[in-house]
mmCIF file of the C-alpha atoms, coordinates in Angstrom:
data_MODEL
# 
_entry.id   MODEL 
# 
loop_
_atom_site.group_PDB 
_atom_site.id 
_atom_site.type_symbol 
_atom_site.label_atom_id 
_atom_site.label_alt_id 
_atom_site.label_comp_id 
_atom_site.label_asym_id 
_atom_site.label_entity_id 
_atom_site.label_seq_id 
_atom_site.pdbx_PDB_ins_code 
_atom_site.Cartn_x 
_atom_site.Cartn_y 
_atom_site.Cartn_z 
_atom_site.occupancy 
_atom_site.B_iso_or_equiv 
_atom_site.pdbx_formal_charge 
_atom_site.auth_seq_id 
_atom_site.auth_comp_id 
_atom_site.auth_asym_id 
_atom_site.auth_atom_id 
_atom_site.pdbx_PDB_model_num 
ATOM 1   C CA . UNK A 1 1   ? 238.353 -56.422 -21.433 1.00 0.00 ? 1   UNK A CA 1 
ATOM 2   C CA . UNK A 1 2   ? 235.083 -56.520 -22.554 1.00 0.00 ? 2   UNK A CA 1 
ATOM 3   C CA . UNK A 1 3   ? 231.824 -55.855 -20.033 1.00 0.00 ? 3   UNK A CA 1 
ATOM 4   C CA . UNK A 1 4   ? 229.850 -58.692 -19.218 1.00 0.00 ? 4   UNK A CA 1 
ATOM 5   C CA . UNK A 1 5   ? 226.505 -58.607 -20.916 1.00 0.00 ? 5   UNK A CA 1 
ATOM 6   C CA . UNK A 1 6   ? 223.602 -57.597 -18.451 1.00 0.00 ? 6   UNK A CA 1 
ATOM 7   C CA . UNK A 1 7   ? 220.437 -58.216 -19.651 1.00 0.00 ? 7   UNK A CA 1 
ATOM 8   C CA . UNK A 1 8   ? 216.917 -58.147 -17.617 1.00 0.00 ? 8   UNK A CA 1 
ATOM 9   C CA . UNK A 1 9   ? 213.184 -59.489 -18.622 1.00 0.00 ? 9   UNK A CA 1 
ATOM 10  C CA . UNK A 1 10  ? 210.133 -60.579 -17.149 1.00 0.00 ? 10  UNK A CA 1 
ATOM 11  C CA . UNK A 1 11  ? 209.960 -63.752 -16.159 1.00 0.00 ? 11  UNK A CA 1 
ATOM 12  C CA . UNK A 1 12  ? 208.993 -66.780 -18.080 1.00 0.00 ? 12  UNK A CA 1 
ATOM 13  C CA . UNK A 1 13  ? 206.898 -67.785 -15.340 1.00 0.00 ? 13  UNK A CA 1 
ATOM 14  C CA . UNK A 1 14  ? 204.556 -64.742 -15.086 1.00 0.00 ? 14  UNK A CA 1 
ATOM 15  C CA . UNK A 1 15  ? 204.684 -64.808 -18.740 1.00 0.00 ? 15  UNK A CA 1 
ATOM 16  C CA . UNK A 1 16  ? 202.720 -68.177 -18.534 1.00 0.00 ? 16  UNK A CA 1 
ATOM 17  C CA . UNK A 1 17  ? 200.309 -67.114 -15.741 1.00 0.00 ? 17  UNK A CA 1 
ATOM 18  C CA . UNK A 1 18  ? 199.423 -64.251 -18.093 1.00 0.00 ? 18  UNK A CA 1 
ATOM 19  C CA . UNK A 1 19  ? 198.790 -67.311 -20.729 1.00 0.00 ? 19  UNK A CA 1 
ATOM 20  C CA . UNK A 1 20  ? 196.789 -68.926 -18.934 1.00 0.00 ? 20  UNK A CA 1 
ATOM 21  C CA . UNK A 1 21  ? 194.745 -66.842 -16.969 1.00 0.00 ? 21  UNK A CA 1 
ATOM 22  C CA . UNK A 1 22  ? 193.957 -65.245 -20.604 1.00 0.00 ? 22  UNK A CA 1 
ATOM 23  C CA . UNK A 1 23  ? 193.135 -68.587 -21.969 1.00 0.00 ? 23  UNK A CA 1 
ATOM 24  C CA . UNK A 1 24  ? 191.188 -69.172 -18.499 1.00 0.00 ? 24  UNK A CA 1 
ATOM 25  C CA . UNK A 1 25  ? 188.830 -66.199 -19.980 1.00 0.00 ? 25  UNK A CA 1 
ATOM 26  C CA . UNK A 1 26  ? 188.885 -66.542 -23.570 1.00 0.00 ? 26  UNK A CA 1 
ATOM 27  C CA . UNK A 1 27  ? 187.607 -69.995 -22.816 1.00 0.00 ? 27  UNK A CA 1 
ATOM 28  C CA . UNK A 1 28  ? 184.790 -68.907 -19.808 1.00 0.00 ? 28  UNK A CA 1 
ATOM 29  C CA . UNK A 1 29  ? 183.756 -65.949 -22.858 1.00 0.00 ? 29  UNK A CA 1 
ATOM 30  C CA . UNK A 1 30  ? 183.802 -68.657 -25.639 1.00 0.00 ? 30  UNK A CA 1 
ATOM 31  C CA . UNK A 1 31  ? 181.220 -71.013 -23.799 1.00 0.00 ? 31  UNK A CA 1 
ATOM 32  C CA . UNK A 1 32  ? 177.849 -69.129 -22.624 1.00 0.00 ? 32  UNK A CA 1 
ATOM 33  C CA . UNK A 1 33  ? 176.941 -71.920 -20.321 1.00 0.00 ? 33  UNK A CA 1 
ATOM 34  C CA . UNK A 1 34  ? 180.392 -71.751 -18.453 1.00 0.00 ? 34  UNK A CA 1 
ATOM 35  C CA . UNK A 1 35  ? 179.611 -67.814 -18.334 1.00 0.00 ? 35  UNK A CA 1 
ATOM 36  C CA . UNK A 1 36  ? 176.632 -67.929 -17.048 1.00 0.00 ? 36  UNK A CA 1 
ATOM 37  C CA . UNK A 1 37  ? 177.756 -70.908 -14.066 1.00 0.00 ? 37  UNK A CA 1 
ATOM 38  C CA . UNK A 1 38  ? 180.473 -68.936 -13.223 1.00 0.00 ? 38  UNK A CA 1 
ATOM 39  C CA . UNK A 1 39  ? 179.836 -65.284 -13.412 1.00 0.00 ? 39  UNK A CA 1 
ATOM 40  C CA . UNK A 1 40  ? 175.997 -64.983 -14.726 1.00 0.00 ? 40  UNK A CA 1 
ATOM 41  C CA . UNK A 1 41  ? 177.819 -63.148 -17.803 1.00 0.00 ? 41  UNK A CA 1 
ATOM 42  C CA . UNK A 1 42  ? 175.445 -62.310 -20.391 1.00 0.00 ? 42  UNK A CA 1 
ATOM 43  C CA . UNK A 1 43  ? 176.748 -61.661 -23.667 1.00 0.00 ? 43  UNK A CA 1 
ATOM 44  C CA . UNK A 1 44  ? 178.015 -58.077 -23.308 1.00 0.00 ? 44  UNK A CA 1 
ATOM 45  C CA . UNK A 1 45  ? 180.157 -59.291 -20.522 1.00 0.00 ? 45  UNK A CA 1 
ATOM 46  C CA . UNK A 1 46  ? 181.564 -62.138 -22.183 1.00 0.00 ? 46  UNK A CA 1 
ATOM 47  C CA . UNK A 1 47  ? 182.500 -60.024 -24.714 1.00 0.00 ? 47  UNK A CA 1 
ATOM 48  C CA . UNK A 1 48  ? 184.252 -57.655 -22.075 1.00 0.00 ? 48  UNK A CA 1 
ATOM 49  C CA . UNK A 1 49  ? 185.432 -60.757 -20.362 1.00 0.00 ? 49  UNK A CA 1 
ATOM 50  C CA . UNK A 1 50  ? 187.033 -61.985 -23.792 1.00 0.00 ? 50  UNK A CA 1 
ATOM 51  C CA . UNK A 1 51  ? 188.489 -58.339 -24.230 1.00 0.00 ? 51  UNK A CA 1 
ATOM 52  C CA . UNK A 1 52  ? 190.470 -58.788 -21.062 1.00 0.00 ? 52  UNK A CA 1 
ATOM 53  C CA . UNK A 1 53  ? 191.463 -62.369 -22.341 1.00 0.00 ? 53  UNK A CA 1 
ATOM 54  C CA . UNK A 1 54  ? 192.614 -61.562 -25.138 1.00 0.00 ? 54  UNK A CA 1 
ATOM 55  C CA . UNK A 1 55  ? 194.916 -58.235 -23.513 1.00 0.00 ? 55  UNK A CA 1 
ATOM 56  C CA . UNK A 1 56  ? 196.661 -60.762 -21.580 1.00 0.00 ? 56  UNK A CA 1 
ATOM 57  C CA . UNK A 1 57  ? 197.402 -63.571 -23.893 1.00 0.00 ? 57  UNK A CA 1 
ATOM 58  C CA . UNK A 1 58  ? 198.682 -60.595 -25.951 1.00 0.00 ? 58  UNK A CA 1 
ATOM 59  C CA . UNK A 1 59  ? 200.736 -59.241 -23.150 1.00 0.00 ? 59  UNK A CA 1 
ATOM 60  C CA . UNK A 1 60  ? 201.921 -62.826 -22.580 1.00 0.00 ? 60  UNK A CA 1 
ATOM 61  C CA . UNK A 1 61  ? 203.302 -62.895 -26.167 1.00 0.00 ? 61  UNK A CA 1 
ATOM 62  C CA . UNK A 1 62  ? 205.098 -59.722 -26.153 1.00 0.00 ? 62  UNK A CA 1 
ATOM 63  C CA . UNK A 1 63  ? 206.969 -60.390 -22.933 1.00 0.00 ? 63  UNK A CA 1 
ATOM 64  C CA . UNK A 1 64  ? 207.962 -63.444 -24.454 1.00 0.00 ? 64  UNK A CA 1 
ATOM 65  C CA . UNK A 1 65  ? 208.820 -62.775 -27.646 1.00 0.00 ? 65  UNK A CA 1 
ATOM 66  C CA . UNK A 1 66  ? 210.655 -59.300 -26.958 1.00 0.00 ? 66  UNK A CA 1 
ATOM 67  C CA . UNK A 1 67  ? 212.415 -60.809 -24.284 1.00 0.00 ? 67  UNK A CA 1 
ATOM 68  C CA . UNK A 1 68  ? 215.521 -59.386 -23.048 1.00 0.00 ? 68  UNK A CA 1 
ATOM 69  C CA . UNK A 1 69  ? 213.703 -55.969 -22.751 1.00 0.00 ? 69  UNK A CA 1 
ATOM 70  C CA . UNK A 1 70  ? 217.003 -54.549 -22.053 1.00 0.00 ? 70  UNK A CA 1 
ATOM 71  C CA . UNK A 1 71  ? 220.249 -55.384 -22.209 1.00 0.00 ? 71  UNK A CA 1 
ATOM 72  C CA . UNK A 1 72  ? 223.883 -54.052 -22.438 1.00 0.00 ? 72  UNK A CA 1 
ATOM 73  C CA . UNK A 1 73  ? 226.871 -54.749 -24.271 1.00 0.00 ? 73  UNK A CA 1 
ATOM 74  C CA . UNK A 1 74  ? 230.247 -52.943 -24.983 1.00 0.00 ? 74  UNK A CA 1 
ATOM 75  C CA . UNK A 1 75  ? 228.627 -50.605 -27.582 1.00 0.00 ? 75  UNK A CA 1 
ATOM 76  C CA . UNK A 1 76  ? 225.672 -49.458 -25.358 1.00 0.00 ? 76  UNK A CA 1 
ATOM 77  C CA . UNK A 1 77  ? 221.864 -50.371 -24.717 1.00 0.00 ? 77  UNK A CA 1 
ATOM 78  C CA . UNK A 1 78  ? 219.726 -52.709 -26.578 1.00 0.00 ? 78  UNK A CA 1 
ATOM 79  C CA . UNK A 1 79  ? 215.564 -52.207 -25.270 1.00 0.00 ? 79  UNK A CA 1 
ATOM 80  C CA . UNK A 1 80  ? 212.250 -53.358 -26.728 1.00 0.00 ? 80  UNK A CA 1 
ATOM 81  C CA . UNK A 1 81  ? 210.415 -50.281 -27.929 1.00 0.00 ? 81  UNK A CA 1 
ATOM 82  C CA . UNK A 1 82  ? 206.620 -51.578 -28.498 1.00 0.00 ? 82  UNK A CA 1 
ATOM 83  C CA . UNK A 1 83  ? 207.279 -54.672 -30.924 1.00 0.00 ? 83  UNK A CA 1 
ATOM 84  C CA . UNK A 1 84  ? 210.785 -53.031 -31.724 1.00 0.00 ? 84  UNK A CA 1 
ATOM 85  C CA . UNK A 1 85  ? 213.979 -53.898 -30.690 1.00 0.00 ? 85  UNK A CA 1 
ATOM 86  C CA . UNK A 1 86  ? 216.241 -50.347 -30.752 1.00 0.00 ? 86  UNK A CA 1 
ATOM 87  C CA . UNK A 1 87  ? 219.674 -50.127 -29.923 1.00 0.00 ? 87  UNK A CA 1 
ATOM 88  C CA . UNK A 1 88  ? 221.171 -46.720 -27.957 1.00 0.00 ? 88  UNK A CA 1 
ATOM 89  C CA . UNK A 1 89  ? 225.151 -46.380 -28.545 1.00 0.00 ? 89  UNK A CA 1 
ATOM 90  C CA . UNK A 1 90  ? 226.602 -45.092 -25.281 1.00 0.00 ? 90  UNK A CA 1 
ATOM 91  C CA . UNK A 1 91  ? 227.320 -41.266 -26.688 1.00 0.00 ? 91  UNK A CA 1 
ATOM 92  C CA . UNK A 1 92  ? 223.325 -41.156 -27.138 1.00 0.00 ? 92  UNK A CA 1 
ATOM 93  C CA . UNK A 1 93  ? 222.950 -41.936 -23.178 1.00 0.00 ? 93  UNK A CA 1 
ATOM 94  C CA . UNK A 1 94  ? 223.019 -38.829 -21.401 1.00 0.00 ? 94  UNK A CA 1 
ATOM 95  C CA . UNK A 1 95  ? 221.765 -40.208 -17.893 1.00 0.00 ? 95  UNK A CA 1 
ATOM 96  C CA . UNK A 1 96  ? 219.797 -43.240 -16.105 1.00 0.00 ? 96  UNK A CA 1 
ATOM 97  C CA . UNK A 1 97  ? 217.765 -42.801 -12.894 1.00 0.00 ? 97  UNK A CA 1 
ATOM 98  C CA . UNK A 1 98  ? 214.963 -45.029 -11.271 1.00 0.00 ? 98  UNK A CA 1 
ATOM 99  C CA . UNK A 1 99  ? 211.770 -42.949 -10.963 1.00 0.00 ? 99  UNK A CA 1 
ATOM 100 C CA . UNK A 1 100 ? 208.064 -43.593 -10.414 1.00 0.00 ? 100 UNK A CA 1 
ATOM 101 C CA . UNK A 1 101 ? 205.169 -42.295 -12.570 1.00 0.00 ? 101 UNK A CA 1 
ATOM 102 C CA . UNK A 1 102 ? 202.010 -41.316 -9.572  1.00 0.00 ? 102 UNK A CA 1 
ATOM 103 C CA . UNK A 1 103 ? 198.349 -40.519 -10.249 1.00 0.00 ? 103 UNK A CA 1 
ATOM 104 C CA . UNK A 1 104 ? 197.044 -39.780 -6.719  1.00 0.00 ? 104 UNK A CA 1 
ATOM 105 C CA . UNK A 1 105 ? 193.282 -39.466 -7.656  1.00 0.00 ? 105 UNK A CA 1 
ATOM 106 C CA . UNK A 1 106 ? 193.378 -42.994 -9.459  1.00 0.00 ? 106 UNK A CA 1 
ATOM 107 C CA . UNK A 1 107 ? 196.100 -44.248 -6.884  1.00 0.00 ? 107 UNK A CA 1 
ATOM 108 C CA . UNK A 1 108 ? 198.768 -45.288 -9.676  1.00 0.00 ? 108 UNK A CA 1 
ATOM 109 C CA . UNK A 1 109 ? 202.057 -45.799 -8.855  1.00 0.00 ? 109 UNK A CA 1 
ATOM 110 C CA . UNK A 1 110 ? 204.444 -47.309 -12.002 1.00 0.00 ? 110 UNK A CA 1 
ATOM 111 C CA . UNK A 1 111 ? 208.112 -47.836 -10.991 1.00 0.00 ? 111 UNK A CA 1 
ATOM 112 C CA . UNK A 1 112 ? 209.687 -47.037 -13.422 1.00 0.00 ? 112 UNK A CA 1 
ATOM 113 C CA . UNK A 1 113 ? 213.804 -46.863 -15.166 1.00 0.00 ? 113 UNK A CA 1 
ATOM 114 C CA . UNK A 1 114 ? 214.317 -43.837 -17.072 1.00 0.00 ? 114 UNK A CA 1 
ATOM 115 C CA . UNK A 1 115 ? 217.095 -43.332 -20.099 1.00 0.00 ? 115 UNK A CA 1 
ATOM 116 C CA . UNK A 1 116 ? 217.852 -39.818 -20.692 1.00 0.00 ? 116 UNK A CA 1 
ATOM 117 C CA . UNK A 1 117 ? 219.038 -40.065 -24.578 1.00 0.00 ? 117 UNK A CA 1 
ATOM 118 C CA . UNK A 1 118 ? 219.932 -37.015 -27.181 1.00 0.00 ? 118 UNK A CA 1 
ATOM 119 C CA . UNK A 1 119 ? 216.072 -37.589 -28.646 1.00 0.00 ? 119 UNK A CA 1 
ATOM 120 C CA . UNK A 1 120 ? 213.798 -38.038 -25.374 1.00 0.00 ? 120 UNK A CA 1 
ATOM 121 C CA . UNK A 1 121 ? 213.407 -39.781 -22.681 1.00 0.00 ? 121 UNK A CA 1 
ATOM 122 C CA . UNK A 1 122 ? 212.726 -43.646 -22.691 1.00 0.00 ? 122 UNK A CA 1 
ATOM 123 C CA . UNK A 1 123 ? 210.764 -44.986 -20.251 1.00 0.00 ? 123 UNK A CA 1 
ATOM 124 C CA . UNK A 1 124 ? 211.052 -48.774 -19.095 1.00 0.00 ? 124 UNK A CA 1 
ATOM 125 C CA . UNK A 1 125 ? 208.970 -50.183 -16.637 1.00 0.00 ? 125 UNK A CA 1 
ATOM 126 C CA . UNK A 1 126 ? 209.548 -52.147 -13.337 1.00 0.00 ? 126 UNK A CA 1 
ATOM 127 C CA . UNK A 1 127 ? 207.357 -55.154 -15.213 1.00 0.00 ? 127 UNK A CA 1 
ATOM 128 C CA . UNK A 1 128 ? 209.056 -54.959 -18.408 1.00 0.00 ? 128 UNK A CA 1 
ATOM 129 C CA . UNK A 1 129 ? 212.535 -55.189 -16.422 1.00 0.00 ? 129 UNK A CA 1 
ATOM 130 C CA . UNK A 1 130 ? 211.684 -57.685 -14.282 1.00 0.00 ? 130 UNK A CA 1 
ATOM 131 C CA . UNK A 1 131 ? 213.566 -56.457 -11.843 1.00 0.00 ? 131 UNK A CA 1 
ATOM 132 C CA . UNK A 1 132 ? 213.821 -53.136 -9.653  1.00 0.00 ? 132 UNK A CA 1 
ATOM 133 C CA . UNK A 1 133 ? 214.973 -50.421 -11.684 1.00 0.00 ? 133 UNK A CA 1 
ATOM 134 C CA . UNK A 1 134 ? 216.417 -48.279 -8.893  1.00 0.00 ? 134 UNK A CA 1 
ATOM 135 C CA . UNK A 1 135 ? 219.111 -51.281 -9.302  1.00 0.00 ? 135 UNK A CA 1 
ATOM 136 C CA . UNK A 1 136 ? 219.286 -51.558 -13.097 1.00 0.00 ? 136 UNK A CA 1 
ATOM 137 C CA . UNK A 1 137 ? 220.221 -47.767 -12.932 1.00 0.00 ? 137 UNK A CA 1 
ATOM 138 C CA . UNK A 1 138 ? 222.835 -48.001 -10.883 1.00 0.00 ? 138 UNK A CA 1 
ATOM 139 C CA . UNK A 1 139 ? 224.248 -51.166 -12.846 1.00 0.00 ? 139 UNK A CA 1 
ATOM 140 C CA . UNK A 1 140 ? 224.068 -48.947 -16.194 1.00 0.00 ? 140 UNK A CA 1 
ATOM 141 C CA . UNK A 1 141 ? 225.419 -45.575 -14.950 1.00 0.00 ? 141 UNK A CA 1 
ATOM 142 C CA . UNK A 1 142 ? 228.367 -47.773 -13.890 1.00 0.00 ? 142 UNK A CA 1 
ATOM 143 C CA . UNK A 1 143 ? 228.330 -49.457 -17.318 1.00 0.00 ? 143 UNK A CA 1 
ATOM 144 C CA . UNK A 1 144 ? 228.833 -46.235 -18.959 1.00 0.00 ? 144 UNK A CA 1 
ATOM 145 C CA . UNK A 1 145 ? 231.108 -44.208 -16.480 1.00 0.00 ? 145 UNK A CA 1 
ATOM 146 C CA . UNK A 1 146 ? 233.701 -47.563 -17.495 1.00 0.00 ? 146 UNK A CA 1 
ATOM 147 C CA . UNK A 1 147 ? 232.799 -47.810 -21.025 1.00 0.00 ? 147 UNK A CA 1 
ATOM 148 C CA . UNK A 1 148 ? 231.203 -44.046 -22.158 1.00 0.00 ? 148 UNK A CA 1 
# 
């Protein structure tokens, strides 16, 4: 019998609101009386202002376009690695496990799902998944104790 595909992604939704609140920015950078009514921007912050634009209509496309960021099928794990999509046969998957990358002096806290493969580590996080990965590991690790 073969396993039902699992797959997991940000969703479409926040994909937008990344859109448009980039859009939102790109257009308050593009027009220097809108920056100065609504932030008194001058034109080094527009720029910076654009900058962060720009980040998230970018981030917006990448979710998007690399979306499922992970998913599994009967011969193992398919993930989005940058602007790649890679695909990790189940022999290459030595162990899953939720953990969380902290930076206590710059209070960062990334949730994140990590694959233990025969070349490294990969590290997916809780935003590319969409979902918690304390969850998604257990879901895999009982993927591959039926099928590895």
């Amino acid at each position: 019998m073969a396993p039902q595909k699992l797959s997991w992604s940000p969703s479409l939704l926040r994909c937008a609101a990344y859109a448009a609140g980039g859009g939102a920015l790109l257009v308050v950078a593009a027009v220097e009386s809108l920056a100065w009514r609504a932030a008194s921007l001058d034109n080094a912050g527009r720029l910076l202002v654009g900058l962060v634009g720009l980040g998230l209509v970018g981030l917006a496309v990448r979710d998007a376009a690399g979306r499922p960021a992970l998913r599994l099928t009967a011969g193992g794990l398919d993930y989005v690695d940058g602007l790649r999509r890679r695909h990790l046969p189940w022999a290459a998957v030595l162990g899953v496990r939720s953990a969380a990358l902290t930076h206590n002096r710059r209070l960062v806290h990334v949730r994140t799902l990590e694959i233990e493969t025969l070349d490294g580590p990969v590290l997916i996080s809780r935003r590319q998944l969409g979902a918690d990965p304390e969850q998604v590991a257990e879901i895999i690790e009982e993927q591959r104790a039926r099928l590895g």
